[in-house]
C-alpha positions as CSV (number, residue, x, y, z in Angstrom):
1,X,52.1,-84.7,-135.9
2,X,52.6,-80.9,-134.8
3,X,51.8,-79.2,-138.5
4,X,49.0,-76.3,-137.7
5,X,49.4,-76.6,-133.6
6,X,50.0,-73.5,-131.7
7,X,53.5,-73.5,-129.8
8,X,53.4,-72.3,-126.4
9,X,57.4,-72.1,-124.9
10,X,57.1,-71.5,-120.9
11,X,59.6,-68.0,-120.6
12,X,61.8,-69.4,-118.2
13,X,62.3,-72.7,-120.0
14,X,63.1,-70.3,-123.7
15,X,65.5,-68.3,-122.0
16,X,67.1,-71.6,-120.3
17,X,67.0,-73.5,-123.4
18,X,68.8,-70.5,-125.2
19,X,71.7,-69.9,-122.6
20,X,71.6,-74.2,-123.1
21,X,71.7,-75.1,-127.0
22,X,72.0,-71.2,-128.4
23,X,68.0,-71.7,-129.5
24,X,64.2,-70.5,-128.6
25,X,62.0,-73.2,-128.3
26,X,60.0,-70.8,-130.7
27,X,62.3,-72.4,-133.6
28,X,59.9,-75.4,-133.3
29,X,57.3,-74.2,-135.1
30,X,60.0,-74.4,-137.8
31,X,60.6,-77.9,-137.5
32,X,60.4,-80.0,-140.9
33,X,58.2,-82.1,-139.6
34,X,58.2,-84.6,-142.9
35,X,61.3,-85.3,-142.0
36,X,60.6,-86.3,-138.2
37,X,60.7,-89.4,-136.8
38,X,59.3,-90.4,-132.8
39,X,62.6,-91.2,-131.1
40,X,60.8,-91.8,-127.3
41,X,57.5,-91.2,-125.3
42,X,56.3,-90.9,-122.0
43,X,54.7,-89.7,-119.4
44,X,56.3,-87.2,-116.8
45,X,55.5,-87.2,-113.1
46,X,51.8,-85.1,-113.8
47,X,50.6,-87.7,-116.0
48,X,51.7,-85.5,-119.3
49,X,52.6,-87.3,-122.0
50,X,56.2,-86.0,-123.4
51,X,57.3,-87.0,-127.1
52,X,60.9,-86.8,-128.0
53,X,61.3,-86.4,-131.6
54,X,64.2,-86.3,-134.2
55,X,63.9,-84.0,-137.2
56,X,65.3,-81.4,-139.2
57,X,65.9,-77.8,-138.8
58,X,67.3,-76.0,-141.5
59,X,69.1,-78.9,-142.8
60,X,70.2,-79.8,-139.6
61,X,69.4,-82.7,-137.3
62,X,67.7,-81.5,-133.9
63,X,65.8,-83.1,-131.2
64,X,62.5,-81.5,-129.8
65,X,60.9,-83.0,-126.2
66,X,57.4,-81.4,-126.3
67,X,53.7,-82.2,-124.7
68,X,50.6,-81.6,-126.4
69,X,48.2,-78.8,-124.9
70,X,44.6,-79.8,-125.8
71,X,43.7,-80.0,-129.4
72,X,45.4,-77.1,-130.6
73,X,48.6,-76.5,-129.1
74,X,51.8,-78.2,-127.9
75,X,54.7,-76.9,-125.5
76,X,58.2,-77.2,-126.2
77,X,60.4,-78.5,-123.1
78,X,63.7,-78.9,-125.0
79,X,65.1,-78.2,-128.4
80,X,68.9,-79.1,-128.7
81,X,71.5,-80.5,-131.6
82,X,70.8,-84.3,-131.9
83,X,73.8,-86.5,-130.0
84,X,75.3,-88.6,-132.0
85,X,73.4,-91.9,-130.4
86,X,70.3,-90.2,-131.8
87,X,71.7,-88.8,-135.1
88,X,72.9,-92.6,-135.3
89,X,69.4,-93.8,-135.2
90,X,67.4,-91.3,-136.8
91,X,69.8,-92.8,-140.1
92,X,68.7,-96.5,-139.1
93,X,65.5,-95.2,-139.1
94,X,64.8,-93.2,-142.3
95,X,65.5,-94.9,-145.8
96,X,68.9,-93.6,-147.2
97,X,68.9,-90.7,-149.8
């Protein structure tokens, strides 16, 4: 989905999503992203389209909101702890261990 894009945080969005969920949105580049799974899509009041995805971050469950940038790159929006709703069906969704 995202493996070999460039990530482009906004500044002001980092430093709000740090003082938010204690990360940088630069931490998605990290992102397993064999592990991910599409939670939710959509398109935001500019016409972007915004993915929500569930996946793991060191051995943790997290959930990214991001839009692509052109071919090559994609911004992170959010990056915060999955709730338990979406821990719940990020389970239903990948095939037990």
């Amino acid at each position: 989905m995202l493996e070999g894009r460039r990530f482009e945080p906004d500044p002001v969005k980092d430093a709000e999503n740090i003082r938010k969920h204690g990360i940088s949105l630069s931490a998605a580049a990290d992102f397993d992203w064999m592990t991910v799974v599409r939670y939710k899509h959509r398109q935001d009041q500019f016409g972007r389209v915004r993915l929500t995805v569930v996946g793991t971050l060191n051995g943790r469950l997290w959930t990214l909101v991001f839009s692509y940038m052109g071919s090559e790159g994609a911004q992170p929006i959010s990056l915060r702890p999955s709730s338990k709703t979406e821990r719940n069906w990020y389970n239903d969704e990948t095939p037990s261990a």
